[in-house]
Backbone bond lengths (Angstrom), bond angles and torsions (degrees), N, CA, C in turn:
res aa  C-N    CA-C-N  psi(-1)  N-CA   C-N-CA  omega(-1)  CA-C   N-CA-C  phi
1 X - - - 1.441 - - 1.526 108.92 -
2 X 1.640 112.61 124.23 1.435 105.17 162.18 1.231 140.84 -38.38
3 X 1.621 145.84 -165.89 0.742 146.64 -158.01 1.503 103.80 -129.80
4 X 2.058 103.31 -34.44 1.328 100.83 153.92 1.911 131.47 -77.24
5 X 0.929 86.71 1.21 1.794 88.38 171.77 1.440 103.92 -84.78
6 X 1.242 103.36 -23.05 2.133 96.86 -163.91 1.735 87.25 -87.81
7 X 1.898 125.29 -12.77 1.370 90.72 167.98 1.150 124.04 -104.26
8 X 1.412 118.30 6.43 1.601 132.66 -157.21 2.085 72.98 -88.00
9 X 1.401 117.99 -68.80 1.563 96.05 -174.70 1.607 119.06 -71.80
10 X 0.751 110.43 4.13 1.854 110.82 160.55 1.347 115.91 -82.91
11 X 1.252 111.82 -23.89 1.439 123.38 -174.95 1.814 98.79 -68.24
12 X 1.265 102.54 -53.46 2.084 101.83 -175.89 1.542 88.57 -72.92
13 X 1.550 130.69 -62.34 1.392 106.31 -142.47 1.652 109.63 -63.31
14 X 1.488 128.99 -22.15 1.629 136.64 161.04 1.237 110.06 -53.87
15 X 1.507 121.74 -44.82 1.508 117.00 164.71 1.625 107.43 -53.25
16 X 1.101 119.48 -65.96 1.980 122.60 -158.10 1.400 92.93 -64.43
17 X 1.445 113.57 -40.61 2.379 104.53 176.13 1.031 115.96 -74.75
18 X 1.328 147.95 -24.13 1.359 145.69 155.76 1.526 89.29 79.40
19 X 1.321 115.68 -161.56 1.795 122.65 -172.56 1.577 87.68 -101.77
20 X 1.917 80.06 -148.64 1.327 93.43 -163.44 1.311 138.29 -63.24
21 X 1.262 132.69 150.94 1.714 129.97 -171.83 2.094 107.87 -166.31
22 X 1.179 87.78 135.23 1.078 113.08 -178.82 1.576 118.54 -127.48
23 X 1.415 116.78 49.65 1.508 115.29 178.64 1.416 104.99 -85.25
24 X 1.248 118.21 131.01 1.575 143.59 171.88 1.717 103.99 -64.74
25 X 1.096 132.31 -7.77 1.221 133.33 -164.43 1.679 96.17 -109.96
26 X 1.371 117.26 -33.91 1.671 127.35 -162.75 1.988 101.54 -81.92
27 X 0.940 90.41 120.83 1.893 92.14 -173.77 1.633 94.58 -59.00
28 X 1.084 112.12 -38.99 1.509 119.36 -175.77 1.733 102.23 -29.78
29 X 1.335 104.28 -54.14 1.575 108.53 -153.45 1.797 128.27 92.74
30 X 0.880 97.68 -146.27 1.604 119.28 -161.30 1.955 93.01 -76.56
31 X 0.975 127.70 92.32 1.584 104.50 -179.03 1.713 100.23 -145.86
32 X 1.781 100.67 163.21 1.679 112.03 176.44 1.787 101.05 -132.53
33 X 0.924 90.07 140.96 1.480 114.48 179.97 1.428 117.00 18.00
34 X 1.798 96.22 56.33 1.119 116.77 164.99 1.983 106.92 106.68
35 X 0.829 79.38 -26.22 2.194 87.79 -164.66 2.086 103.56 -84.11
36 X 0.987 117.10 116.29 1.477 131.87 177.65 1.622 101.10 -65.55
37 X 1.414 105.78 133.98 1.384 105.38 164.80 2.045 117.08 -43.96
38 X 1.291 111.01 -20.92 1.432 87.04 -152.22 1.826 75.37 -109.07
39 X 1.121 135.32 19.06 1.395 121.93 162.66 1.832 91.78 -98.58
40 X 0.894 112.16 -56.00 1.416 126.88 172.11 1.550 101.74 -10.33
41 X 1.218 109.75 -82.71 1.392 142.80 177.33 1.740 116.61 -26.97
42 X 1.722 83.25 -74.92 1.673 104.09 155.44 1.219 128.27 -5.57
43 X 1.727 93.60 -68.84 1.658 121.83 -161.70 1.566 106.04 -75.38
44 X 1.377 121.86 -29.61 1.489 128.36 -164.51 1.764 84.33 -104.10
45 X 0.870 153.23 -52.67 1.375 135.02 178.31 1.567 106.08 -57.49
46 X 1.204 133.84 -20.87 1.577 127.31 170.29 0.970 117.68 -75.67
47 X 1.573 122.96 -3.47 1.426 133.53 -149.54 1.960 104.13 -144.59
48 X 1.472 105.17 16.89 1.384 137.00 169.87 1.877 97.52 43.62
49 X 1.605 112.13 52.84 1.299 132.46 164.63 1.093 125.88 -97.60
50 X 1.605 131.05 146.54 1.502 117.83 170.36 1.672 112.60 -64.22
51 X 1.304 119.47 169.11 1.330 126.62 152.77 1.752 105.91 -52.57
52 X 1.230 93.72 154.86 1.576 106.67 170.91 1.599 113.53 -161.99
53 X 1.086 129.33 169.07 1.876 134.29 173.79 1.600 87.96 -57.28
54 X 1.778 104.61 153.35 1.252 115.27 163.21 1.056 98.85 -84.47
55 X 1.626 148.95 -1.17 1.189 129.48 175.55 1.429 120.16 -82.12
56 X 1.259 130.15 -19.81 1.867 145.73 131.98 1.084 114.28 -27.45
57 X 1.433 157.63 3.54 1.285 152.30 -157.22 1.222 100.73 -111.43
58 X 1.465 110.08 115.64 1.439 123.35 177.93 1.925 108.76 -75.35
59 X 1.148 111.35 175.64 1.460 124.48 -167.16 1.526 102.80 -89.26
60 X 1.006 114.12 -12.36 1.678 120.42 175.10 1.348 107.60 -81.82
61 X 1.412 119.76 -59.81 1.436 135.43 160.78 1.084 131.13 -35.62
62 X 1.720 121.39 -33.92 1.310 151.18 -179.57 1.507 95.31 -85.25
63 X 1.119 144.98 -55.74 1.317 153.82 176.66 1.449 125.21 -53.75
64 X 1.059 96.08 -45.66 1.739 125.48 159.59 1.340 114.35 -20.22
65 X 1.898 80.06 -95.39 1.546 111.52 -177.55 1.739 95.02 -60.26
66 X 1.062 142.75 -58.53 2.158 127.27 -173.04 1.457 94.17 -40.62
67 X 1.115 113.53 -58.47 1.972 112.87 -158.46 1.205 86.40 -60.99
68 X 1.166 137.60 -87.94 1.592 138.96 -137.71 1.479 120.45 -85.67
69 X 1.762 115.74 -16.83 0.958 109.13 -168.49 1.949 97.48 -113.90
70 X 0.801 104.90 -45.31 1.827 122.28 173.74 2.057 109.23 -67.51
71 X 0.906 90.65 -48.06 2.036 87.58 -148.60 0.999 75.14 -121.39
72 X 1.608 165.21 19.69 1.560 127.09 132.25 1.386 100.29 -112.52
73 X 1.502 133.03 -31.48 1.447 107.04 155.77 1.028 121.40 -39.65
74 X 1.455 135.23 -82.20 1.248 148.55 -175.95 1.661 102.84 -2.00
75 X 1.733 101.54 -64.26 1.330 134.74 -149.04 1.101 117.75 54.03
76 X 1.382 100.65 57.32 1.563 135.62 141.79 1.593 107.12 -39.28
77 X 1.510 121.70 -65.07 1.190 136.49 -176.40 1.522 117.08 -56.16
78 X 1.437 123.40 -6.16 1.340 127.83 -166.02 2.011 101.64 -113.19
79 X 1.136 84.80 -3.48 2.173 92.49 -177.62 1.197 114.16 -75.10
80 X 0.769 125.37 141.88 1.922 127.78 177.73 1.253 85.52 -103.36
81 X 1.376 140.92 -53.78 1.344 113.96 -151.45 1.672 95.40 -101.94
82 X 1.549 106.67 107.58 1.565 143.09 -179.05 1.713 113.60 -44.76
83 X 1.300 110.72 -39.49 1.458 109.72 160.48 1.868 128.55 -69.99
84 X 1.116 96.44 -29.87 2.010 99.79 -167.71 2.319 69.30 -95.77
85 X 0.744 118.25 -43.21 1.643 123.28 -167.71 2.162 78.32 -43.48
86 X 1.334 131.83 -62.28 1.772 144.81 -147.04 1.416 58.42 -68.24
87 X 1.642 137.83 -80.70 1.153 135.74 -119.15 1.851 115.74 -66.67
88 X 1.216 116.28 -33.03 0.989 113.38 -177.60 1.675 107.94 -108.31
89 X 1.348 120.86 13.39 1.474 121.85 164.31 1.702 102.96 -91.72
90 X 1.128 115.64 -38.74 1.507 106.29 162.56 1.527 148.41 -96.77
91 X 1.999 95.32 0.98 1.149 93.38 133.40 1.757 141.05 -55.66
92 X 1.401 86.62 -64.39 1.742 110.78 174.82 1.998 100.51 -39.70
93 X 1.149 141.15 -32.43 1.317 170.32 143.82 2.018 101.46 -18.60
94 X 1.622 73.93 -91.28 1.372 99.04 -178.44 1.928 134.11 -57.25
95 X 1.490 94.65 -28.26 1.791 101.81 -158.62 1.837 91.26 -150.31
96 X 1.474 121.76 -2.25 1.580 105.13 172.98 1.514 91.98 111.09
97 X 1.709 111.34 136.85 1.217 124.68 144.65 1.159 124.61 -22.54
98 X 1.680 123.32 -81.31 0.968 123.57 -177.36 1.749 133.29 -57.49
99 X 1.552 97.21 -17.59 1.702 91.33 171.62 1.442 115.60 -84.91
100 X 1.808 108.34 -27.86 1.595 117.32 175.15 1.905 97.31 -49.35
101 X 0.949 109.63 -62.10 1.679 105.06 -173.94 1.392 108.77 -84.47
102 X 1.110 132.46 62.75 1.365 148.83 150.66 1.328 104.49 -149.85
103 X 0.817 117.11 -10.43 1.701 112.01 162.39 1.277 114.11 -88.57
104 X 1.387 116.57 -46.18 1.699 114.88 157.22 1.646 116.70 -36.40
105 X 1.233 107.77 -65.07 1.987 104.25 -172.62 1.605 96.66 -61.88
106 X 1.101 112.08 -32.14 1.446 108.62 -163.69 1.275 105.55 -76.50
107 X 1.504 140.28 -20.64 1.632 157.92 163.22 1.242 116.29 -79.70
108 X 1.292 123.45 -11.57 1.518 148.90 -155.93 1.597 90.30 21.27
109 X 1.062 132.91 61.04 1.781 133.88 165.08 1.369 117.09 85.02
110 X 1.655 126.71 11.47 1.057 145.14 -165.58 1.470 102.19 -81.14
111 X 1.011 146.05 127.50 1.600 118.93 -173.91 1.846 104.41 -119.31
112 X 1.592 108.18 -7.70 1.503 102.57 158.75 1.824 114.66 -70.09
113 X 1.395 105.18 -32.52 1.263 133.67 -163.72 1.845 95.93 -61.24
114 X 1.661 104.03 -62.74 1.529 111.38 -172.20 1.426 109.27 -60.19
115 X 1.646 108.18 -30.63 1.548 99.88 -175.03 1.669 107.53 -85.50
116 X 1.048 127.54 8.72 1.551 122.27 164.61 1.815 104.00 -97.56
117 X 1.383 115.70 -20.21 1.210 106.98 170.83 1.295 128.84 -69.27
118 X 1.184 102.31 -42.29 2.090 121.73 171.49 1.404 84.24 -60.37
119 X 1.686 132.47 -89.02 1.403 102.50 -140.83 1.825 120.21 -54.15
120 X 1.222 107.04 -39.75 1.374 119.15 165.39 1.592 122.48 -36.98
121 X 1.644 110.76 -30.69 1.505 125.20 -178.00 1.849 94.39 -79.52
122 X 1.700 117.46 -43.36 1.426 125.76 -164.22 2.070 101.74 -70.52
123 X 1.358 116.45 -30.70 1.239 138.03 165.25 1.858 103.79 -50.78
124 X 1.382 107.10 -79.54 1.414 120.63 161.77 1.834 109.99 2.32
125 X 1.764 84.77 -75.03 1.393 102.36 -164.93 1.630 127.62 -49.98
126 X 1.968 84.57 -52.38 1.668 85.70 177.05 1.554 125.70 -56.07
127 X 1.266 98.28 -47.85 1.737 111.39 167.38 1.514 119.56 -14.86
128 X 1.872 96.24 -60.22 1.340 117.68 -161.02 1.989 96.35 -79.40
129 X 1.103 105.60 -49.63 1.060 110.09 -162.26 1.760 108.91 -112.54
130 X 1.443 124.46 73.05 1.577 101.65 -154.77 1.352 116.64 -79.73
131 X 1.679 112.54 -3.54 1.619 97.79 171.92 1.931 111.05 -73.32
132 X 1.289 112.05 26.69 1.218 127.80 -179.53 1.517 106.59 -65.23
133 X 1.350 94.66 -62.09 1.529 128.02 -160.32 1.866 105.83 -22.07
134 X 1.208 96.87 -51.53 2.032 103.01 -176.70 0.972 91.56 -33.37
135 X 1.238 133.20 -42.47 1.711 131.34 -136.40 1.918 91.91 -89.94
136 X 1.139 120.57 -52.77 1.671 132.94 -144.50 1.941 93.14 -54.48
137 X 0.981 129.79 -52.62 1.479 117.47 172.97 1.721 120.14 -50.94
138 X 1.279 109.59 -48.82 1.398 95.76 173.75 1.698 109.45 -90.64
139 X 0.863 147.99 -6.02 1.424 124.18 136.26 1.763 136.76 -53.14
140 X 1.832 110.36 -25.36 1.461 94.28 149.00 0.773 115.61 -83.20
141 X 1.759 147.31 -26.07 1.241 141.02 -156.49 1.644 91.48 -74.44
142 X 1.561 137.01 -15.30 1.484 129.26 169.86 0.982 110.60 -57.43
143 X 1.583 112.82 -53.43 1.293 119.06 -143.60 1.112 108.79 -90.19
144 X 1.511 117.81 -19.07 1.388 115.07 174.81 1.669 120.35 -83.59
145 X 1.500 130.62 -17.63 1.170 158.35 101.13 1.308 119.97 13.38
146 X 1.241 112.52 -86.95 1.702 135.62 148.34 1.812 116.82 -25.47
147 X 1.482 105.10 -52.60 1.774 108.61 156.09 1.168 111.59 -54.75
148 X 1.154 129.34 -65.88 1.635 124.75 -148.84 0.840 80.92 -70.11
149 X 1.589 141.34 -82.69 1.666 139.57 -154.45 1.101 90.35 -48.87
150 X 1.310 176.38 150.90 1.739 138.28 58.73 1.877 71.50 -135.80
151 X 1.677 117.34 -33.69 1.508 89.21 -160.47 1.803 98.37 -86.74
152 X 1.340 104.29 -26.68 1.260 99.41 176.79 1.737 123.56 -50.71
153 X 1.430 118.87 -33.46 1.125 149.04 -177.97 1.436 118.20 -55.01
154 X 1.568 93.87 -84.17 1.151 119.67 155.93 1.418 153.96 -83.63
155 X 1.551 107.08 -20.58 1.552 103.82 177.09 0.993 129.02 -47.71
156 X 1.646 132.65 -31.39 1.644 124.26 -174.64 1.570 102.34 -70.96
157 X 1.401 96.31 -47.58 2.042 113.73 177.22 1.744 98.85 -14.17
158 X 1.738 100.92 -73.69 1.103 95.73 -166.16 1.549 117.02 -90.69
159 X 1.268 133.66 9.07 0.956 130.02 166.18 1.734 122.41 -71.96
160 X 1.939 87.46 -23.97 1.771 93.06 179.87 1.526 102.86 -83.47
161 X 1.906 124.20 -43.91 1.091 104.24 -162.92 1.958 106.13 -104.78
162 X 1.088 112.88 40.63 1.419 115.13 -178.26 1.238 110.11 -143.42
């Protein structure tokens, strides 16, 4: 996968994270355009930096951590098929690396398949957690978002080279 595909889907998931936010209600925490203070943190202590606010995070930094920490963990970057490829880079984004690629084996590469698993995972949540619930509309309104863009994007892509 190019390098312009990893920004054509960075391009929506920076749109759907918007900047900075600090809601006390969001398990997320303290985060900017998508990145948690304590990945934030993470990333600048690997990089022999002090701590600082995630609201300080330059666009280089932000770029960084998507490529290396989101979309080649994931192995997002290893998908041929460029849509379920959006789908599990913004899972991995949205809900953690490790659930983005357990939703993959668990879809076995299906990417209508993975996106009934996420909302079903966003279902999960409220259950568990019901002051969740505020959240459960705009998490499908992502994911459904996340469809149109990846096929709008990409569908011919892979229809020509797959």
């Amino acid at each position: 996968m190019s390098d312009e595909n990893f920004e054509k889907m960075l391009s929506f998931i920076l749109k759907a994270e918007g900047g900075y936010v600090n809601d006390r209600n969001d398990l997320g925490g303290e985060t900017n355009k998508g990145i948690t203070c304590a990945v934030y943190n993470k990333y600048r202590a690997g990089k022999g930096l002090k701590k600082q606010s995630v609201k300080y995070i330059s666009d280089k930094e932000v770029r960084e951590i998507y490529y290396n920490g989101y979309y080649k963990a994931s192995g997002a970057d290893r998908i041929k098929d460029l849509v379920l490829a959006m789908y599990v880079f913004d899972t991995a984004v949205n809900m953690g690396v490790s659930r983005a690629i357990s939703f993959l084996r668990e879809s076995e590469g299906d990417a209508e398949k993975f996106e009934e698993i996420r909302r079903k995972k966003y279902e999960a949540i409220v259950l568990a957690h019901p002051n969740q619930k505020r959240y459960l509309r705009g998490w499908n309104n992502r994911v459904s978002n996340l469809r149109n863009y990846a096929k709008g994007t990409f569908g011919t892509i892979q229809k020509i080279s797959g």
